[in-house]
C-alpha positions in Angstrom: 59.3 -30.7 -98.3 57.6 -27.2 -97.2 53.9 -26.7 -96.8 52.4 -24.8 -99.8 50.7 -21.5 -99.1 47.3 -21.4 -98.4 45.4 -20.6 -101.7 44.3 -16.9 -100.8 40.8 -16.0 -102.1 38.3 -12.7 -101.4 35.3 -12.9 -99.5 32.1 -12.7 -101.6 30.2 -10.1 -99.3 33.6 -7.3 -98.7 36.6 -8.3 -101.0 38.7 -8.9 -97.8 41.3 -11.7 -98.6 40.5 -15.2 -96.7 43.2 -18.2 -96.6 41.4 -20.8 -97.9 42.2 -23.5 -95.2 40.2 -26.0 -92.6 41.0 -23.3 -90.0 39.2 -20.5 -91.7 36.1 -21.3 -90.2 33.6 -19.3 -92.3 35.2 -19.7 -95.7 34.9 -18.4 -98.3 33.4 -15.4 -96.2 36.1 -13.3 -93.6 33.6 -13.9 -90.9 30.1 -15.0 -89.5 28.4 -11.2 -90.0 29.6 -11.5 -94.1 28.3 -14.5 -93.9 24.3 -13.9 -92.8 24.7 -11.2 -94.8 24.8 -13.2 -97.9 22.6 -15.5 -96.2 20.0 -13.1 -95.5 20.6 -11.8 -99.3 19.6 -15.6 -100.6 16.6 -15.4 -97.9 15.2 -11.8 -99.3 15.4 -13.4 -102.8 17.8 -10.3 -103.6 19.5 -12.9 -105.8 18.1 -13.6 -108.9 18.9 -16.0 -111.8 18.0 -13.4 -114.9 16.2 -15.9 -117.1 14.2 -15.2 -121.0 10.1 -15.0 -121.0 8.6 -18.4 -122.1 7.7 -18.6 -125.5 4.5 -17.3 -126.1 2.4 -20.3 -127.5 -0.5 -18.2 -129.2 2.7 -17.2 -131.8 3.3 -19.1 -135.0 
């Protein structure tokens, strides 16, 4: 029985496709530079959750 295909998925910082396999060792990123570059996003806070203001408890 063959081997199925690695599942093939893109990489979150360029779009470049990654086979999603133990030897891809940066997955789900193409490489260690995509890779502190989302980092380095996380660290900055560039990511944010957007999230509602909190109710305002003065209001009835």
């Amino acid at each position: 029985m063959a081997e199925p295909a690695p599942r093939i998925v893109k990489c979150p910082a360029c779009g470049k496709d990654v086979s999603w396999k133990p030897e891809s060792k940066w997955r789900p990123f193409c490489s260690e530079r995509c890779r502190n570059i989302d980092l380095g996003a996380w660290a900055t806070e560039s990511y944010r959750v957007p999230a509602s203001a909190p109710p305002d408890p003065t209001a009835e």
